[in-house]
MIVO-489780 format. One record per residue (C-alpha): residue in three letters; y, z, x negated. Coordinates in steps of 0.1 Angstrom, whole numbers. Each point is the difference from the previous one (the first is absolute). Layout:
% residues N
+-----+-------+-------+-------+
!   r !     Y !     Z !     X !
+-----+-------+-------+-------+
! ALA !     Y !     Z !     X !
...
+-----+-------+-------+-------+
END
This chain:
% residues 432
+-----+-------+-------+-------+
!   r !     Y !     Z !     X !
+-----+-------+-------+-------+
! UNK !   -47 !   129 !  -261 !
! UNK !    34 !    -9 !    12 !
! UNK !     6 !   -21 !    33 !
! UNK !   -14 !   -34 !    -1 !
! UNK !    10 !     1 !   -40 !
! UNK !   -10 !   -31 !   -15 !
! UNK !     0 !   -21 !    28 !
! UNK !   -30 !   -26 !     0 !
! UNK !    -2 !   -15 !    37 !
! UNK !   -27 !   -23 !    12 !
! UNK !    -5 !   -18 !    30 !
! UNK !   -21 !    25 !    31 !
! UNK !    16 !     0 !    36 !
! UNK !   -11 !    11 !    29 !
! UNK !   -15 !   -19 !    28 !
! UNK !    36 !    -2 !    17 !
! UNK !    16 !    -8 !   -30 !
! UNK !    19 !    25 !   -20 !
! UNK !    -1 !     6 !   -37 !
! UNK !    20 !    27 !   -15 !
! UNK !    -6 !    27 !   -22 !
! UNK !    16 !    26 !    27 !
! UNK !   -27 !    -8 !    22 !
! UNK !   -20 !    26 !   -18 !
! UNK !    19 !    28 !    18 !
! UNK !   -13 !    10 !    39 !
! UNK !    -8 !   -34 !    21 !
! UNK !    21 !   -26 !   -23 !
! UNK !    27 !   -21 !    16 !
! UNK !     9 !     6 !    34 !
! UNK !     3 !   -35 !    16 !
! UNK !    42 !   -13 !    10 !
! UNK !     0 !     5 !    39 !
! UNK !    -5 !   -32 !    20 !
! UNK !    -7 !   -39 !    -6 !
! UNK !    18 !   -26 !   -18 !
! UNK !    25 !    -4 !    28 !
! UNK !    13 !    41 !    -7 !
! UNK !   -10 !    -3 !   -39 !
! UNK !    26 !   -28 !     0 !
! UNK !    26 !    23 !    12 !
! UNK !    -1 !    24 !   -25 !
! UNK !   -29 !    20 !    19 !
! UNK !    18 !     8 !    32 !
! UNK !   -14 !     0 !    36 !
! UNK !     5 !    36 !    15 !
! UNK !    29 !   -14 !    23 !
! UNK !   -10 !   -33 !    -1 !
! UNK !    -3 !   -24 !    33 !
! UNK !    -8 !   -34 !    -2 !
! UNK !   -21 !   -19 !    26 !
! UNK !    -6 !   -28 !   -26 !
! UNK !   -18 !    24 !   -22 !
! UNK !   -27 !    24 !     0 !
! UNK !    15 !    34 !   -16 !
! UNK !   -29 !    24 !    -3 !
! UNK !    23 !    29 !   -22 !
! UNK !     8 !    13 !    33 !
! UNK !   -25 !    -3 !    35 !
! UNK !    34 !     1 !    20 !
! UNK !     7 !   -30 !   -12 !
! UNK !   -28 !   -19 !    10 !
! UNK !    11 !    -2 !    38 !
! UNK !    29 !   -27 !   -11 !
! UNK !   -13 !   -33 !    10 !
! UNK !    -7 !   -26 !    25 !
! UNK !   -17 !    15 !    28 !
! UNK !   -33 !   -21 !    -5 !
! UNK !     1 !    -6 !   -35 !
! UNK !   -26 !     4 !   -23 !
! UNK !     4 !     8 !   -38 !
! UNK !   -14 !    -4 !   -30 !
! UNK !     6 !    10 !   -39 !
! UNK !   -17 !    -5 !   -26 !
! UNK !     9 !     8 !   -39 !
! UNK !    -6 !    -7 !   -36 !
! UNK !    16 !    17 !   -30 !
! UNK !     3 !    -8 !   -39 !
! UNK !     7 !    28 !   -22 !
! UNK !    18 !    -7 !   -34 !
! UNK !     5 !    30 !   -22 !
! UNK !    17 !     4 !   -34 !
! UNK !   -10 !    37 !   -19 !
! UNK !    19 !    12 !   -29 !
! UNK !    -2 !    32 !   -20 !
! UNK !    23 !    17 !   -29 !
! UNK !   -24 !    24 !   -14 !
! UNK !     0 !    11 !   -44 !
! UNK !    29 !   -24 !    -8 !
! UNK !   -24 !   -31 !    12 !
! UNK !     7 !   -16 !    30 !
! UNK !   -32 !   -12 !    24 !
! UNK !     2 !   -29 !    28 !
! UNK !   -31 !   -16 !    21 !
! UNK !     0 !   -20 !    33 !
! UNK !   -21 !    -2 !    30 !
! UNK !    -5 !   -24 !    27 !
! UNK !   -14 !     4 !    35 !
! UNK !    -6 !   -17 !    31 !
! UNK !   -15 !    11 !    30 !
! UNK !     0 !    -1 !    42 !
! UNK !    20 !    26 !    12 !
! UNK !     4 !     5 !    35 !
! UNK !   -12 !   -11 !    31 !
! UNK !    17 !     7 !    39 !
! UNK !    -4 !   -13 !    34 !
! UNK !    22 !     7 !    32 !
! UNK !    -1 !    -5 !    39 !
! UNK !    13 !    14 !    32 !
! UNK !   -24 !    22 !    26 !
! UNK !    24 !     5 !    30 !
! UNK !    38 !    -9 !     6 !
! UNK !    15 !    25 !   -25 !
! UNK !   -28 !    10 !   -22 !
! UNK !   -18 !   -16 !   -32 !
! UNK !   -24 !     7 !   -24 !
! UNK !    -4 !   -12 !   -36 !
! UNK !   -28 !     5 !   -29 !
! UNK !    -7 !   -11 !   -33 !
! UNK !   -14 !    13 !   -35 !
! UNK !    28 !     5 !   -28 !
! UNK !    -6 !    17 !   -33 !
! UNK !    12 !    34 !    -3 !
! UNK !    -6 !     6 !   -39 !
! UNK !   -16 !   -12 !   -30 !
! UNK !    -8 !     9 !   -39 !
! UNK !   -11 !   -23 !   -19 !
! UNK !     8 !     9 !   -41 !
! UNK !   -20 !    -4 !   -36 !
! UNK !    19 !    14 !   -31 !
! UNK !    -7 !    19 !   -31 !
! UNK !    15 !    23 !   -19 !
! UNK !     1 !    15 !   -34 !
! UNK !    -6 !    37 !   -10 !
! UNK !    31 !    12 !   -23 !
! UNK !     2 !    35 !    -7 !
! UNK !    -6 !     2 !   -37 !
! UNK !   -26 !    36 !    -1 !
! UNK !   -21 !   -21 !    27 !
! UNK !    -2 !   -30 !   -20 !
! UNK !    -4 !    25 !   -28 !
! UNK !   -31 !    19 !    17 !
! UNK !   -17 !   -29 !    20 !
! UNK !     7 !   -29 !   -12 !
! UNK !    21 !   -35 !    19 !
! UNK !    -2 !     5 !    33 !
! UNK !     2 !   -31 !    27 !
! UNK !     8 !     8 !    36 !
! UNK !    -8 !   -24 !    25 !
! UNK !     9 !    -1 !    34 !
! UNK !    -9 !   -22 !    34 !
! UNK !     1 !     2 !    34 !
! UNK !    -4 !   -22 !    30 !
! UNK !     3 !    -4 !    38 !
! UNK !    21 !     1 !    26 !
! UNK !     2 !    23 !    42 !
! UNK !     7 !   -24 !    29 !
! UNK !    20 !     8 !    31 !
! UNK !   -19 !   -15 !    36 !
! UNK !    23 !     9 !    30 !
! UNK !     5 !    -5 !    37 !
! UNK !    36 !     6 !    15 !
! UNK !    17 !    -3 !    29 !
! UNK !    31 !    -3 !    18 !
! UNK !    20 !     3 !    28 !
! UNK !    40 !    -6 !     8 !
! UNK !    25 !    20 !    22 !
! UNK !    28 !   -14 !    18 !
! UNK !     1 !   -33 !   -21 !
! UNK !    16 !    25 !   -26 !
! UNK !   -25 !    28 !   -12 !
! UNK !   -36 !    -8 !   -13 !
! UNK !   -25 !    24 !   -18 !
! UNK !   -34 !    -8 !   -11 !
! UNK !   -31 !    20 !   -19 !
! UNK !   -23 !    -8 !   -19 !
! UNK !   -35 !     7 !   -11 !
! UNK !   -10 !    -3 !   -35 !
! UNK !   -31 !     4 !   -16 !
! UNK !     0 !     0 !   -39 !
! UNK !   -32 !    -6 !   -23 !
! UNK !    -6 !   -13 !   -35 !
! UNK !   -15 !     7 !   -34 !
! UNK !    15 !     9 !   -30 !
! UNK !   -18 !     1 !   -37 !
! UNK !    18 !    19 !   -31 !
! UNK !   -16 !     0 !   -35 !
! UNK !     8 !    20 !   -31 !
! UNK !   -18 !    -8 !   -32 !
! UNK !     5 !    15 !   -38 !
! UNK !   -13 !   -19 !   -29 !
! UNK !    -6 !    17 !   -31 !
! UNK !    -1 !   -16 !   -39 !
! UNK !   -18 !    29 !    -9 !
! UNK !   -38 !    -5 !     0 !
! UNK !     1 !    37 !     7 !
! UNK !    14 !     3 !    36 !
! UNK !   -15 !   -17 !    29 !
! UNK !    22 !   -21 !    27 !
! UNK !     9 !    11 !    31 !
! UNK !     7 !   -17 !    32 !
! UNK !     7 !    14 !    32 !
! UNK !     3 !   -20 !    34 !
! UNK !    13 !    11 !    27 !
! UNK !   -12 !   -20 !    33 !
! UNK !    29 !     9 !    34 !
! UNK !   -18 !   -15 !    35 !
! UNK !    27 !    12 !    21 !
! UNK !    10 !    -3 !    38 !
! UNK !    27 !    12 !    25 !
! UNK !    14 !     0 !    35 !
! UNK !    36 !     2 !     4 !
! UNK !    28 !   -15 !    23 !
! UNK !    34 !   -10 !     2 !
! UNK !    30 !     2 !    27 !
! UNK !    29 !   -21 !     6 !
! UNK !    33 !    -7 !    16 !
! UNK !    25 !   -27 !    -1 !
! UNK !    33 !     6 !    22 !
! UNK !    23 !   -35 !     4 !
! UNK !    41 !     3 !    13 !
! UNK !    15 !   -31 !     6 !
! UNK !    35 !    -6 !   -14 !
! UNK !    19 !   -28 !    21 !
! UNK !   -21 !   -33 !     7 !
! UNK !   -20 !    -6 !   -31 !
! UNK !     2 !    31 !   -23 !
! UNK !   -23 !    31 !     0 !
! UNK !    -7 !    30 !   -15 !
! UNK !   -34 !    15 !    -4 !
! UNK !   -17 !    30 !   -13 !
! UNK !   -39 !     7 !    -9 !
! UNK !   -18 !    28 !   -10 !
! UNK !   -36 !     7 !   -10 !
! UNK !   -22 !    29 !   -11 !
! UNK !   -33 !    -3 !   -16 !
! UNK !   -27 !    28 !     2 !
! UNK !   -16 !     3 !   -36 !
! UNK !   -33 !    11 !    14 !
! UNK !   -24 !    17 !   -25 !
! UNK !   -26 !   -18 !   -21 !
! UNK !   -39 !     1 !     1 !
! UNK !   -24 !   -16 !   -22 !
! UNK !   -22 !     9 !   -29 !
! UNK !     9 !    -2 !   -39 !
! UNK !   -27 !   -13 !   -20 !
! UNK !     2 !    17 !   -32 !
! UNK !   -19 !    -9 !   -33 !
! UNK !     6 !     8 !   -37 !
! UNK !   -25 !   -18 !   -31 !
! UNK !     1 !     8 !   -33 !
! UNK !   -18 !   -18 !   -25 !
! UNK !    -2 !    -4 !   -33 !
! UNK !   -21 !     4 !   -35 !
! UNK !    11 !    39 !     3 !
! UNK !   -22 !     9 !    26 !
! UNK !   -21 !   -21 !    26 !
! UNK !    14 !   -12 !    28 !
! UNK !     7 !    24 !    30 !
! UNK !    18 !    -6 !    34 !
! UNK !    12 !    23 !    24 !
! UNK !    11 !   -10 !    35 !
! UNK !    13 !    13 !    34 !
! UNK !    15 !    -8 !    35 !
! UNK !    27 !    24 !    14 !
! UNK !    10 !    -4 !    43 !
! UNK !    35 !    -4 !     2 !
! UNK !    -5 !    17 !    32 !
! UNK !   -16 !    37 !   -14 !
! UNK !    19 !    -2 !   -25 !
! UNK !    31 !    29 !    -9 !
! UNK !    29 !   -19 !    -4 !
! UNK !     2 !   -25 !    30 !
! UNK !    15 !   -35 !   -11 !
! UNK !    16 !   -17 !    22 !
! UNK !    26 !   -31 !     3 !
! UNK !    39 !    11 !     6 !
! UNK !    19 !    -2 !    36 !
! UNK !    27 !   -21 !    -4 !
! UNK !    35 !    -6 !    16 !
! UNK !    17 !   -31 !     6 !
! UNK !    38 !   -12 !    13 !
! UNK !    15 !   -32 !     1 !
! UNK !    32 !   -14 !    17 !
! UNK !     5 !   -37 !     6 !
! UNK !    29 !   -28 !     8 !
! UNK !    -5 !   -29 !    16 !
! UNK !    18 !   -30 !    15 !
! UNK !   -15 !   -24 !    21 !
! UNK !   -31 !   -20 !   -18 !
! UNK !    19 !    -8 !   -30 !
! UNK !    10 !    33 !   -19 !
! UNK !   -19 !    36 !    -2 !
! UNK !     1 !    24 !   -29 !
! UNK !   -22 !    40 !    -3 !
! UNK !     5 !    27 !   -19 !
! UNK !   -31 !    23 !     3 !
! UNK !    -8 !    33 !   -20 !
! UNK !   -37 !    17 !    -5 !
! UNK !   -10 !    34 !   -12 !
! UNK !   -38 !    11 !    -3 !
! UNK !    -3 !    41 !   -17 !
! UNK !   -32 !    -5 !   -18 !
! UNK !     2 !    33 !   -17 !
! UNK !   -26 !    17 !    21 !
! UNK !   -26 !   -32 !    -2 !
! UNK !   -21 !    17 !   -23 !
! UNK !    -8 !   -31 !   -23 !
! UNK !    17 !    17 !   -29 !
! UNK !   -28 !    29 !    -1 !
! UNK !   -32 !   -21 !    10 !
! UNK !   -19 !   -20 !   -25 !
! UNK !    -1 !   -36 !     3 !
! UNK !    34 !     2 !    10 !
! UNK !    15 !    21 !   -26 !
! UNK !     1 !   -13 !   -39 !
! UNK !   -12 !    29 !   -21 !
! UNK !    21 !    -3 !   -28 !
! UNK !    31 !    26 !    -5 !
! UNK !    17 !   -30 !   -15 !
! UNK !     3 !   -22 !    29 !
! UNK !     9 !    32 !    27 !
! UNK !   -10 !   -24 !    31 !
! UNK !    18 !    23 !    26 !
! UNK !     6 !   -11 !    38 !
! UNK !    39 !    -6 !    10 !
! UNK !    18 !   -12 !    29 !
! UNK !     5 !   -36 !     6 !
! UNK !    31 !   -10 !    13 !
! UNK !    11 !   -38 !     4 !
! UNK !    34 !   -19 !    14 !
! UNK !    -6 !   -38 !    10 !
! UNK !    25 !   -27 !     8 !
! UNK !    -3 !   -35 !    14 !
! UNK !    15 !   -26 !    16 !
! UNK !    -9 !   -29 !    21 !
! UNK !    23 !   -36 !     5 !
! UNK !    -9 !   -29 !    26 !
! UNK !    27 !   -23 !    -2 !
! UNK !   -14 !   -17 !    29 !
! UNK !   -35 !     3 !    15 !
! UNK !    -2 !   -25 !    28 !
! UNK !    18 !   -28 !   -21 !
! UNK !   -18 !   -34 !     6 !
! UNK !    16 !   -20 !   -29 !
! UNK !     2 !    24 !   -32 !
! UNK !   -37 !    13 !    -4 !
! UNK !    20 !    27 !   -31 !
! UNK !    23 !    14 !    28 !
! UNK !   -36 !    10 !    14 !
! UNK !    -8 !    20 !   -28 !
! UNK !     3 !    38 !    -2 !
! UNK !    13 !    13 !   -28 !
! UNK !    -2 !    33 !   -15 !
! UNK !     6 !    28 !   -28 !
! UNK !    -5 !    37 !    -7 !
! UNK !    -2 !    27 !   -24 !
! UNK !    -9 !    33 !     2 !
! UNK !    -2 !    34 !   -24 !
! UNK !   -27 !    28 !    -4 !
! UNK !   -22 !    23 !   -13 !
! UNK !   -35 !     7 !    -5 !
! UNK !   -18 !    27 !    17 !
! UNK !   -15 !    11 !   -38 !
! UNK !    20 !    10 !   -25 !
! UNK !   -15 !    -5 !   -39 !
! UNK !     4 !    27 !   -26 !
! UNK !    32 !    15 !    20 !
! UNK !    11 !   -39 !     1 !
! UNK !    12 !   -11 !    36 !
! UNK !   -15 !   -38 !     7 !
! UNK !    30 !   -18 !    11 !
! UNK !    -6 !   -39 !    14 !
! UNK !    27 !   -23 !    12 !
! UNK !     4 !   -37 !     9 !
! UNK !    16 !   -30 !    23 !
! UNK !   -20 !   -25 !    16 !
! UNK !     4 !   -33 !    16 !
! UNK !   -18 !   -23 !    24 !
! UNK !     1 !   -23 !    24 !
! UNK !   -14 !   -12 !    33 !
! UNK !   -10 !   -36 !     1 !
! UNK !   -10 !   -12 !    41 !
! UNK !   -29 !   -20 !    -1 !
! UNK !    -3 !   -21 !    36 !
! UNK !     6 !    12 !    33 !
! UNK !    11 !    38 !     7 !
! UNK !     1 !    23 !   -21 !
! UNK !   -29 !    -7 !   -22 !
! UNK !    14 !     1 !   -43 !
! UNK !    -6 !     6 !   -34 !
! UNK !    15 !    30 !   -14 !
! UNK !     9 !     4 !   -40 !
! UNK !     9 !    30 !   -14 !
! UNK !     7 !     8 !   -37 !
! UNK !     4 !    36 !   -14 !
! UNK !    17 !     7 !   -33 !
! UNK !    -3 !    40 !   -11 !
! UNK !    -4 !    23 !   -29 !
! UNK !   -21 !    31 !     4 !
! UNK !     6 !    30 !   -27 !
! UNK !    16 !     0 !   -32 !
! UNK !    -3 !    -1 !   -37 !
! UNK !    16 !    35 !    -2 !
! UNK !   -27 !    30 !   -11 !
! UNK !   -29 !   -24 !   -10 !
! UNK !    -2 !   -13 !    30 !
! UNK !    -8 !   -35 !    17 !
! UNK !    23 !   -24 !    13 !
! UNK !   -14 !   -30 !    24 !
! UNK !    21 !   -27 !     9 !
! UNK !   -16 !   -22 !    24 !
! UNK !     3 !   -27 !    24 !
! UNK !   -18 !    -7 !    31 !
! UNK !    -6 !   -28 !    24 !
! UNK !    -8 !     4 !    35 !
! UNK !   -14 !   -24 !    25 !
! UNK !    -3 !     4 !    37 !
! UNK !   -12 !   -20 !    27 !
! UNK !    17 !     6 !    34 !
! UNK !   -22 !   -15 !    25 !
! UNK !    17 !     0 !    40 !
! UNK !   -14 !   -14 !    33 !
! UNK !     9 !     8 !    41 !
! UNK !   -31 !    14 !    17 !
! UNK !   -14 !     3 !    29 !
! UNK !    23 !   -32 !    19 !
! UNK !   -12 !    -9 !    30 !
! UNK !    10 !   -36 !     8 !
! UNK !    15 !   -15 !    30 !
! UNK !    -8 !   -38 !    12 !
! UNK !    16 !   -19 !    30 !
+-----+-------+-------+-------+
END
């Protein structure tokens, strides 16, 4: 069976909200970093401050704010995808369309210098349903038209705790706790015309969990009166992955009767460890004043050794597709504009504006095939009443693979929505 030949897509996400058919390899999509407010800046945030905003890509950056303020975010995101395939001179195209919450984050200060944030935020999801066609001509030959059908749902969720603490008005680090957990369902059937040959289904059931963490730093040098320069860094601990795989496989048919085996392996005894890639993160950031800031940040996560390439339920067991693990390496850019935030008579002068793009590659490749994705985004602040309370839009226009090698090329588009929710704390009022 060649990759994906014959391209028949239906519509199966995951509880976040992905739907792809590369979401059958390891844990699916790996979520874009942050909330609408980074997502509208091409994905950046690792050098990012911004006391407006709460930027969660890095825990440094959480210290940059009002000394009693309290924050709030709160997103939603709307998935548009486009699929096409050039496979036996015929050309194959489907659509999908997905909407779901997507993160949620809340901020405040402990003690002069120090503050803590947590939330929930999605860290992957798969979500797929597509069938195939056998065509090698001696298996046709021997057994008969062959259909092979594949779904798979779900989706691993990322609850964290992080704080921070700043330096000198100048340095600030933060670290974070994160606790990941999910479930993950995978099933391969195989339908046979032949009254002959029973079908098969296997299922594969992934309950999975992890502890892991992530560091932080942000360094800021100011240049004259309203210009700086700042640098972030971060580094996330992989941490290995416990859990159970459920396991069944059912045949039935007119062959024989009906039969069904099952079994559940511990991720935990098992030989090959799996376990979630450490990953390095830079950024460097401009900015001037409140009205202009622009990032450049760069990832790279090694998940070579992860082990999801050798363990069933990760792994696709078909020579064809040659699901092997790869290192993921991505550049973002963005750019923020305020023409003028404390302007009383042009509300639009209010508004921050934004755009982005970024450029990267998937930490699987497909039958020797590196997974390349790039995009731009833009977006847009809108301030809603007093402070710094908005409505954040952010749009996403990408492509994901190619057409090249039988392969799938998704074109999508995707709308995010964020609420930024800001109030002062803690005040303690006077009265003469």
């Amino acid at each position: 069976m060649a990759l994906f030949a014959g391209l028949n897509l239906s519509a199966q996400t995951g509880e976040y909200g992905s739907f792809s058919p590369y979401t059958i390899f390891g844990v699916g999509d790996l979520a874009t970093p942050g909330s609408a407010y980074n997502r509208s800046m091409g994905g950046v945030g690792i050098a990012s401050r911004n006391h407006r905003y709460l930027n969660t890509v890095n825990p440094a950056a959480i210290t940059e704010r009002d000394s009693l303020s309290f924050m709030l975010d709160f997103n939603v995101e709307n998935n548009n995808k486009i699929f096409q395939q050039n496979y036996g001179g015929s050309s194959f195209k489907s659509a999908s369309n997905v909407t779901n919450i997507s993160s949620f984050a809340i901020s405040f200060p402990i003690w002069r210098s120090l503050t803590a944030a947590a939330g929930l935020r999605p860290y992957s999801s798969t979500g797929y349903s597509f069938t195939a066609k056998e065509t090698d001509p001696n298996e046709i030959a021997t057994n008969g038209n062959i259909t092979y059908s594949m779904t798979g749902t779900g989706s691993l969720y990322n609850v964290f705790l992080a704080l921070g603490y700043t330096f000198f008005d100048r340095l600030s680090v933060g670290g974070e706790l994160d606790y990941y957990f999910g479930s993950l369902e995978k099933t391969y059937d195989q339908d046979f015309t032949y009254s002959g040959f029973n079908e098969v289904s296997d299922t594969y059931t992934l309950t999975l969990r992890t502890l892991s963490g992530r560091w932080g730093a942000q360094y800021f040098q100011p240049l004259g009166d309203k210009w700086t320069l700042g640098f972030g860094a971060t580094y996330v601990l992989g941490g290995k992955v416990c859990g159970l795989i459920d396991y069944s496989n059912i045949a039935k048919g007119t062959a024989e009767s009906i039969s069904k085996n099952s079994r559940t392996d511990t991720l935990k005894l098992k030989s090959t460890n799996v376990k979630f890639a450490n990953e390095l993160g830079l950024g460097v950031s401009i900015n001037y004043a409140d009205k202009f800031r622009a990032e450049l940040d760069y990832t790279r996560a090694n998940w070579n050794g992860s082990g999801m390439d050798l363990v069933d339920g990760f792994k696709v067991d078909d020579a064809t597709m040659s699901f092997a693990c790869s290192t993921k390496e991505t550049y973002r850019f963005g750019m923020e504009w305020v023409p003028n935030i404390n302007d009383v008579r042009y509300y639009r002068k209010k508004i921050a504006y934004r755009a982005g793009a970024y450029y990267g590659t998937e930490y699987y490749t497909v039958a020797g095939n590196t997974i390349k994705n790039v995009g731009f985004t833009l977006g847009a602040t809108l301030p809603v009443f007093r402070w710094y309370n908005g409505l954040t839009i952010a749009m996403d226009l990408g492509q994901r693979g190619t057409l090249e090698n039988s392969l799938i090329r998704e074109r999508y588009i995707k709308f995010s929505i964020g609420v930024n929710l800001f109030d002062i704390w803690f005040q303690k009022p006077r009265y003469e």
